[in-house]
C-alpha positions in Angstrom: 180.2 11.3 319.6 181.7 10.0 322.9 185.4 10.3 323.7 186.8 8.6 326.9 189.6 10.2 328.3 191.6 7.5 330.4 195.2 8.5 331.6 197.5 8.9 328.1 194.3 6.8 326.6 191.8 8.5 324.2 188.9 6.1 323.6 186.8 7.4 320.4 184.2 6.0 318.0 185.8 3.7 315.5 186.1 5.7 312.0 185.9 4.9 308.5 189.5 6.0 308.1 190.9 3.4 310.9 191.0 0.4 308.5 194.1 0.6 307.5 195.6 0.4 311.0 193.5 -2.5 312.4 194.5 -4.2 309.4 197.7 -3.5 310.7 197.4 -4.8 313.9 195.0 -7.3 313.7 197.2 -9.3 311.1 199.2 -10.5 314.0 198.6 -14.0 314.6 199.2 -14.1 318.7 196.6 -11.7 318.6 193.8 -13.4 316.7 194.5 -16.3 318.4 193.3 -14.6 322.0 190.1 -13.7 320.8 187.4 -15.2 318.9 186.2 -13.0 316.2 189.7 -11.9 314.5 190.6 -14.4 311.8 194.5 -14.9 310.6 195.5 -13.8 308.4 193.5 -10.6 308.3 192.9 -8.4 305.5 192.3 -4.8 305.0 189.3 -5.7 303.2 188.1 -7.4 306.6 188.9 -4.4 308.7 186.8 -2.3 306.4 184.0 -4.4 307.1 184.6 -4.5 311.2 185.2 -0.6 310.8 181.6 -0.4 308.6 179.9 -2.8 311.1 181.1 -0.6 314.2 180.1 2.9 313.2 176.4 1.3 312.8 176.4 -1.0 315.4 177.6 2.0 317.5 174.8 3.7 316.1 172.0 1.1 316.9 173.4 0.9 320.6 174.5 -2.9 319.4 177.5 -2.8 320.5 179.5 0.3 321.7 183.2 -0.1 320.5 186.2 2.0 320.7 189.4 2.7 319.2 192.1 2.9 322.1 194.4 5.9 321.0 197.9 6.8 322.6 199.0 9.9 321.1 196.7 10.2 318.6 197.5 6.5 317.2 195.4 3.5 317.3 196.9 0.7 320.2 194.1 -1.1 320.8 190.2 -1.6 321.0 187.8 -2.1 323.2 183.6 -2.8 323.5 180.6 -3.5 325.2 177.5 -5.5 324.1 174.4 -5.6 325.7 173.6 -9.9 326.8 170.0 -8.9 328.0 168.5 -6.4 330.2 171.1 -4.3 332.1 173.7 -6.9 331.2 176.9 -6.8 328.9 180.0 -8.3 327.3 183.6 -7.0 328.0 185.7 -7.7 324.9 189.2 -6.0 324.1 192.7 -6.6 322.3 195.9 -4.9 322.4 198.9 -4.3 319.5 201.7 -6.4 319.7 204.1 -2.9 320.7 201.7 -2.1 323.1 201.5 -4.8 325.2 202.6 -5.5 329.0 202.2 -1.9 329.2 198.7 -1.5 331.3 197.0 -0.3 327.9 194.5 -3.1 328.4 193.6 -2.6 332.0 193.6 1.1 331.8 191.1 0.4 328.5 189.0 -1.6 329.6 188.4 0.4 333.1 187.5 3.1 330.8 185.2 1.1 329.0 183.5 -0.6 332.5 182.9 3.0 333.8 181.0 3.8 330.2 179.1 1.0 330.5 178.0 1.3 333.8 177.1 5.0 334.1 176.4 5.3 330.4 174.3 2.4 329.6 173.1 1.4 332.6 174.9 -1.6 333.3 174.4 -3.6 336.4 176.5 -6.4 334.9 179.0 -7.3 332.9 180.6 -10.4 331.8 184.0 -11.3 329.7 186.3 -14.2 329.3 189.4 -15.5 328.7 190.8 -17.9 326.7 192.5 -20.6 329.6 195.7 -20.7 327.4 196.0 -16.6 327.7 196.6 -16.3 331.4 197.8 -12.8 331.4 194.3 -11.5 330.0 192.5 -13.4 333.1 194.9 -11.3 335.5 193.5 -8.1 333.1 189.8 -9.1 334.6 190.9 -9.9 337.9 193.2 -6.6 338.6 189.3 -4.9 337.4 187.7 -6.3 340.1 185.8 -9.5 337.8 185.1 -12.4 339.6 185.4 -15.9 338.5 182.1 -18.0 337.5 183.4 -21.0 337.9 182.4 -21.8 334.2 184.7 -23.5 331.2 183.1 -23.5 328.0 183.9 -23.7 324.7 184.6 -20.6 322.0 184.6 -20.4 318.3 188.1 -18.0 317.9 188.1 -17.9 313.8 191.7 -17.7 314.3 192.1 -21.1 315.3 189.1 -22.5 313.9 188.2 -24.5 316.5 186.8 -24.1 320.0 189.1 -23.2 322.6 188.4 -23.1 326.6 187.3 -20.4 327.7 186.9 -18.9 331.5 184.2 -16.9 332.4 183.8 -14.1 334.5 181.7 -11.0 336.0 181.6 -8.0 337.8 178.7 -6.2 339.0 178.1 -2.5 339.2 178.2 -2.5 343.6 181.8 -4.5 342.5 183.6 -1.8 340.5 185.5 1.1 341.9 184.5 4.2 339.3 188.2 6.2 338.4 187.3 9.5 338.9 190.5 10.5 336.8 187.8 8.6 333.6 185.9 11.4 331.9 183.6 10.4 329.1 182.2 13.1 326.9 179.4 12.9 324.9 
C-alpha cells in the first residue's frame, strides 16, 4: 500500500468502503461538469463500480488513483495513467466544501512527485476544460506548460464534447517538495 503524506493531505489507495462518500461528492453537478468521466446525477451504485475499478486498476499499475483525505475524511481524488512509455495523465477533482482552499494543488503536487520518482515518469500531461479557468491556474501554479492544443472531450456530465486545453510538464520541469513523503 502507498500512503502520500502532503501537508494536512493523506493520499491512500481508494477502498472498498469509500463509496458511499464519492457518491457523496461526486453527485454535485459543478463537479461532474469539470471533468469528463463523472456523470450527473451519480449514484452510489456508480461509485461502487469506480471504487471496484480503482483497487484493480491500482493493482494492474493501470492507473494509480488516490483518495485525498483531510482529517481522516475523503476531500478529493486524484490519479495518474500511464499514455505510453514514461508518459502519464494528471486527472483530479475536489468536493464542493473543499474548494478554493489549495487541496487541489497541494494534491496533485503529491501525486506529480509519485509519479515521477515512483513510476518513472518523464512526462506528464493534464487538461482543462476552457470554461473552468481556475483548474488551468491549478496546472500552471505546478509548473505545466501550455501545448498550445484545443480539442474536444467527452465529459459524461454534459454529454457532449467540451474544449479542452492541454498541457505538460516534464520531469527536469518540476520542483520535488521535499515536505511530500510517499510510503510504500
Amino acid at each position: 500500500m502507498t500512503f502520500i503524506t502532503a501537508g494536512k493531505l493523506i493520499l491512500r489507495p481508494i477502498e472498498r468502503g469509500d463509496a458511499p462518500r464519492f457518491a457523496e461528492l461526486c453527485n454535485d453537478e459543478t463537479l461532474a461538469r469539470n471533468t469528463s468521466r463523472i456523470p450527473h446525477p451519480y449514484s452510489l451504485q456508480e461509485a461502487e463500480q469506480f471504487v471496484r475499478r480503482s483497487e484493480a486498476e491500482f493493482l494492474s499499475g493501470q492507473e494509480s488513483r488516490f483518495a485525498v483525505c483531510l482529517d481522516g475524511e475523503i476531500v478529493a481524488c486524484t490519479g495518474v495513467m500511464p499514455n505510453s512509455d514514461k508518459s502519464f495523465e494528471l486527472g483530479y477533482w475536489v468536493g464542493a466544501l473543499y474548494r478554493g482552499k489549495g487541496i487541489a494543488g497541494t494534491a496533485a503536487k503529491a501525486i506529480l512527485q509519485f509519479a515521477f520518482e515512483k513510476l518513472g515518469a518523464e512526462l506528464i500531461t493534464a487538461g482543462h476544460f476552457t470554461d473552468n479557468p481556475a483548474s488551468g491556474r491549478v496546472l500552471e501554479k505546478l509548473g505545466f506548460r501550455p501545448t498550445g492544443e484545443i480539442i474536444g472531450t467527452m465529459s459524461l456530465a454534459r454529454n457532449c464534447d467540451v474544449e479542452t486545453a492541454r498541457f505538460e510538464l516534464r520531469r527536469e520541469h518540476f520542483a520535488a517538495d521535499p515536505g511530500i513523503r510517499i510510503e510504500s
